[in-house]
C-alpha positions in Angstrom: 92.3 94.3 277.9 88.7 95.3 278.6 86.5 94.8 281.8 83.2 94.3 282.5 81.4 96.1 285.1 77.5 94.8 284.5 75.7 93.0 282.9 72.3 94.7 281.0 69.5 93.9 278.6 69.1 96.9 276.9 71.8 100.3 276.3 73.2 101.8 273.7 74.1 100.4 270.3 77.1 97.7 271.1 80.1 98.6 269.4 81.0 95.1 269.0 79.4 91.6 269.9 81.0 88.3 271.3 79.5 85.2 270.0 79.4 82.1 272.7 77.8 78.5 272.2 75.0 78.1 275.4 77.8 76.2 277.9 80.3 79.2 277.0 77.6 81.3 278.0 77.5 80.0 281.4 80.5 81.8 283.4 82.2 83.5 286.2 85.2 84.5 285.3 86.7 83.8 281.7 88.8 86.2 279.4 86.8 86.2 275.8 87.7 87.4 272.6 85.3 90.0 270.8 84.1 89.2 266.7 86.8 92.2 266.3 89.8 90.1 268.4 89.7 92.5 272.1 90.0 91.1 274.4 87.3 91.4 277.6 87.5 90.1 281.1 84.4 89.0 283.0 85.2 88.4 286.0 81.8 88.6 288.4 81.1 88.0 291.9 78.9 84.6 291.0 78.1 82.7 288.0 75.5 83.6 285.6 73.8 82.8 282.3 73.9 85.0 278.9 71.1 85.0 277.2 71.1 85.6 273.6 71.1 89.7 273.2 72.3 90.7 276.3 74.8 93.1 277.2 78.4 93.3 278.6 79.0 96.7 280.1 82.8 97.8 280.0 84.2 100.0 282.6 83.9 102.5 280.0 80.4 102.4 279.6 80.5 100.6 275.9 78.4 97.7 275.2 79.1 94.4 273.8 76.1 92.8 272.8 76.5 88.4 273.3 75.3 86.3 270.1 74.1 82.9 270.4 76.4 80.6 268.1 75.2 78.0 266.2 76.0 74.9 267.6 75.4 70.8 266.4 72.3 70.2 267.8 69.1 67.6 267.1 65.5 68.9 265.9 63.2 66.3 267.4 59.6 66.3 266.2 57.1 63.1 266.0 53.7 62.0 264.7 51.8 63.9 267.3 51.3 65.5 270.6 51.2 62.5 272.7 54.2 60.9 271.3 56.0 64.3 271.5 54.7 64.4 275.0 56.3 61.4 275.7 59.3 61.9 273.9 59.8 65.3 276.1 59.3 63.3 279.2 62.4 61.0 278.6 64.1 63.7 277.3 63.8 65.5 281.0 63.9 61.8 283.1 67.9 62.4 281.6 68.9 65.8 282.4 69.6 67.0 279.0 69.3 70.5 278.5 66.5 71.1 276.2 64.5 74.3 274.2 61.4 73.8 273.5 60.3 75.5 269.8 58.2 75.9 266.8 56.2 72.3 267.5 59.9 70.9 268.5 62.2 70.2 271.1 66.1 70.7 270.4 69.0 69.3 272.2 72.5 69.3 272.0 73.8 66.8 269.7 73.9 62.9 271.7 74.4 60.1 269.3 73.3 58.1 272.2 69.9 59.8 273.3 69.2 60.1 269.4 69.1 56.2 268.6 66.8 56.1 272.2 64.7 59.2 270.9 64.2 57.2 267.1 62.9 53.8 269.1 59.9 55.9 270.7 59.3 57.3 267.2 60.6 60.7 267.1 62.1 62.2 264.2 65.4 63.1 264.8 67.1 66.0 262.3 70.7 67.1 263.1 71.4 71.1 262.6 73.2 74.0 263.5 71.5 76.4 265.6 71.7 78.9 267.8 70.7 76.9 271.2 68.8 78.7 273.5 67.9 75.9 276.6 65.7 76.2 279.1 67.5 77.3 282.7 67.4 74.7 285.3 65.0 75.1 288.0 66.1 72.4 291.0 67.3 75.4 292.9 67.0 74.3 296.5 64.6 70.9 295.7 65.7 67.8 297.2 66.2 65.8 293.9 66.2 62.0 294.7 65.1 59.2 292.4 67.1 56.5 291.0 68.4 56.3 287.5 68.7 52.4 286.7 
């Protein structure tokens, strides 16, 4: 078994890549499986958040570079900016994770916000795609309102 001593954004060519949906990418400590069956343990001192392209560094010095796997997710467009606008706003006003891209937002697949997002009007198109969200940002704000 493998272990990883850092964490970079750039290196040397990886010799190997581990591919990780966006809430597998969000870890501590987890033994994962190279796309060649190694085995690698991350174990850090505090969680953290792969991005797509960046870099496990071994004890050895080798790289492994983590992939963003597809995932189900919804394509959500709409007639125009204002109704996207909006759409975005509920979107937010219920946590979901969301990436904002190419005129759309995308979210992880929710039969139940999908049937909401369709009455305001968006267009809803389920894919597979690599899911990238935007990181959360309430890091130390209060965050009080109600939710009825």
């Amino acid at each position: 078994m493998l272990n990883v001593r850092a964490i970079a954004d750039t290196g040397p060519t990886p010799y190997d890549v581990i591919v990780l949906n966006h809430d597998e990418r969000h870890l501590r400590r987890r033994l994962l499986k190279t796309a060649h069956d190694e085995e690698v343990l991350v174990d850090l001192p505090q969680a953290v958040r792969l991005r797509h392209g960046q870099r496990l560094v071994l004890e050895d010095g080798r790289h492994l570079e983590i992939i963003a796997g597809e995932e189900p997710v919804y394509e959500i467009t709409a007639k125009d900016a204002a109704t996207l606008a909006r759409i975005a706003w509920h979107v937010g006003n219920r946590h979901a994770r969301a990436e904002i891209a190419n005129g759309a937002i995308v979210i992880a697949a929710d039969h139940v916000l999908k049937d909401m997002l369709e009455g305001l009007g968006a267009r809803v198109r389920p894919t597979d795609l690599p899911f990238e969200p935007d990181p959360p940002i309430l890091h130390g704000v209060p965050h009080h309102h109600a939710h009825d």
